[in-house]
C-alpha positions in Angstrom: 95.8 31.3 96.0 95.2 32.7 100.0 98.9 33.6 99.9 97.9 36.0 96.5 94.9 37.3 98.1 97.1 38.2 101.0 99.4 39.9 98.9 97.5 41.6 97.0 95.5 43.1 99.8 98.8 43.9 101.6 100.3 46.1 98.5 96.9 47.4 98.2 96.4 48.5 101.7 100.3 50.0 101.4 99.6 51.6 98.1 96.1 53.3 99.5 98.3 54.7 102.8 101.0 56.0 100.5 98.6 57.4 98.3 97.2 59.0 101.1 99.9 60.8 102.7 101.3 61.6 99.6 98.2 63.7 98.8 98.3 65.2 102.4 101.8 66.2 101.4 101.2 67.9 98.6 98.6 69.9 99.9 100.4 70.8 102.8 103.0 71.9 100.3 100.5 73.6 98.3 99.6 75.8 101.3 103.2 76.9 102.1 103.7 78.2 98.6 100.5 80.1 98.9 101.6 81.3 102.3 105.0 82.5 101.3 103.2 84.2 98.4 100.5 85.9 100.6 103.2 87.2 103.0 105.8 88.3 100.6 106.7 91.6 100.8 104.7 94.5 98.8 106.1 97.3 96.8 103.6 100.5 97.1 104.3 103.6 95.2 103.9 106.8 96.3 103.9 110.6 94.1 104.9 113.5 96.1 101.9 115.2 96.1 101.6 119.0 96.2 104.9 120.1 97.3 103.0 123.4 98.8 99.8 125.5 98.7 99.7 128.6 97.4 98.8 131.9 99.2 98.8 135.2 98.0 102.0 137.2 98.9 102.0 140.7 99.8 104.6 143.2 99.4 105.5 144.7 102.8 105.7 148.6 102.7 108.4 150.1 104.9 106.6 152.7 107.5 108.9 156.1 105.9 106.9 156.3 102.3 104.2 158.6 102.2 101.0 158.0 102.1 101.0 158.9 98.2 103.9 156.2 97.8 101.7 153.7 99.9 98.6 154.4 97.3 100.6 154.4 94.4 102.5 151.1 95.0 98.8 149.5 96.6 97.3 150.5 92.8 100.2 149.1 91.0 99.7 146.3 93.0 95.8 145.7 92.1 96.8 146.3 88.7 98.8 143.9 88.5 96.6 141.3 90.5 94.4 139.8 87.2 97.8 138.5 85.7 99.2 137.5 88.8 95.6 135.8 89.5 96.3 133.8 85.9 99.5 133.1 86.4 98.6 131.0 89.9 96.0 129.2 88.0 97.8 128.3 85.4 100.7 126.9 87.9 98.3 125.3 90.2 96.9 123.6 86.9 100.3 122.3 86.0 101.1 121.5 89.3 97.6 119.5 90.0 97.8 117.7 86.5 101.8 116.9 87.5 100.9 115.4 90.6 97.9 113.4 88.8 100.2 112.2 86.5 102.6 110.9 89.3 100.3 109.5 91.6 98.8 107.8 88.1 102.2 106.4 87.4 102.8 105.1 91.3 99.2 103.5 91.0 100.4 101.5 88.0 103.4 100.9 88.6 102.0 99.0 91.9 99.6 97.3 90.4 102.4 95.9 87.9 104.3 94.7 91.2 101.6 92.8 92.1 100.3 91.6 89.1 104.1 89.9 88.6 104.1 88.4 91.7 100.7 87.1 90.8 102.4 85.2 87.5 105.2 84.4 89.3 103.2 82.5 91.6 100.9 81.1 89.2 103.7 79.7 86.9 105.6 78.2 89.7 102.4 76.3 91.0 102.5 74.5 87.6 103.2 71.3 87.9 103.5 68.1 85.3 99.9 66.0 85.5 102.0 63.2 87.4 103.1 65.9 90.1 99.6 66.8 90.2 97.9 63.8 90.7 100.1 61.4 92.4 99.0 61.3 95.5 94.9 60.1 94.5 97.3 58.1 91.5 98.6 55.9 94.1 95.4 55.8 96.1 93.3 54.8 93.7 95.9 52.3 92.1 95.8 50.8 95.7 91.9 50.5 95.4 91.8 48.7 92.0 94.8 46.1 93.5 92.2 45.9 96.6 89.4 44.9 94.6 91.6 42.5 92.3 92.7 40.4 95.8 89.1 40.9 97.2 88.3 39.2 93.7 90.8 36.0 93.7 89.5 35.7 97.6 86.3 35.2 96.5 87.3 33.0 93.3 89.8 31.0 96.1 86.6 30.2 98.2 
């Protein structure tokens, strides 16, 4: 019966050290997945923007028109100013919502990136309950064969 008792503590004392350094493993492997997912590389997306700002272009007269010329073409000019004014508003309006609308997009389309890697992650970190719990498995099974040799040690004495 020692010789049992012996045994049975040895396998125990084996089982809780495996069990042990199986856990440390898998959390050491644990944190090198989340590593390589933390430092993996990161797609940002970027719109264009406003490709230019808009400023109010003025015709040039050449110095050999008369001054009558110079007044005439200056009136035509500011006549022609309130539709020209419209016309940049209603281009800076497109433009504006355009480059919402792209820089929208970009935002979206990065947050999808990371969202992927995310499950990608996730759903590789699954694991069967076995892979999960091996580790405190063995441990504890080396507990329970502990206290079964502590038990026919004490029924032996």
């Amino acid at each position: 019966m020692a010789a049992a008792a012996v045994t049975l503590a040895s396998l125990a004392a084996l089982l809780e050290i495996v069990g042990i350094a199986v856990t440390i493993a898998d959390i050491r492997a644990f944190r090198e997945r989340l590593a390589g997912y933390l430092e993996r590389s990161r797609r940002v997306y970027a719109s264009a923007g406003l490709a230019a700002a808009f400023g109010v272009a003025l015709d040039l007269t050449p110095q050999s028109q008369t001054l009558e010329q110079r007044i005439e073409a200056l009136e035509a000019w500011r006549r022609g100013l309130p539709d020209e004014l419209r016309q940049r508003e209603s281009q800076l309006r497109d433009r504006l919502t355009s480059d919402f609308r792209g820089a929208l997009a970009a935002t979206e389309k990065t947050i999808d990136d990371q969202l992927k890697g995310l499950r990608e992650y996730v759903e590789s970190s699954r694991q069967s309950f076995w892979a999960s719990y091996r580790g405190p498995s063995i441990l504890a099974t080396g507990v329970l064969i502990g206290l079964g040799a502590n038990i026919v040690s004490t029924l032996h004495s």
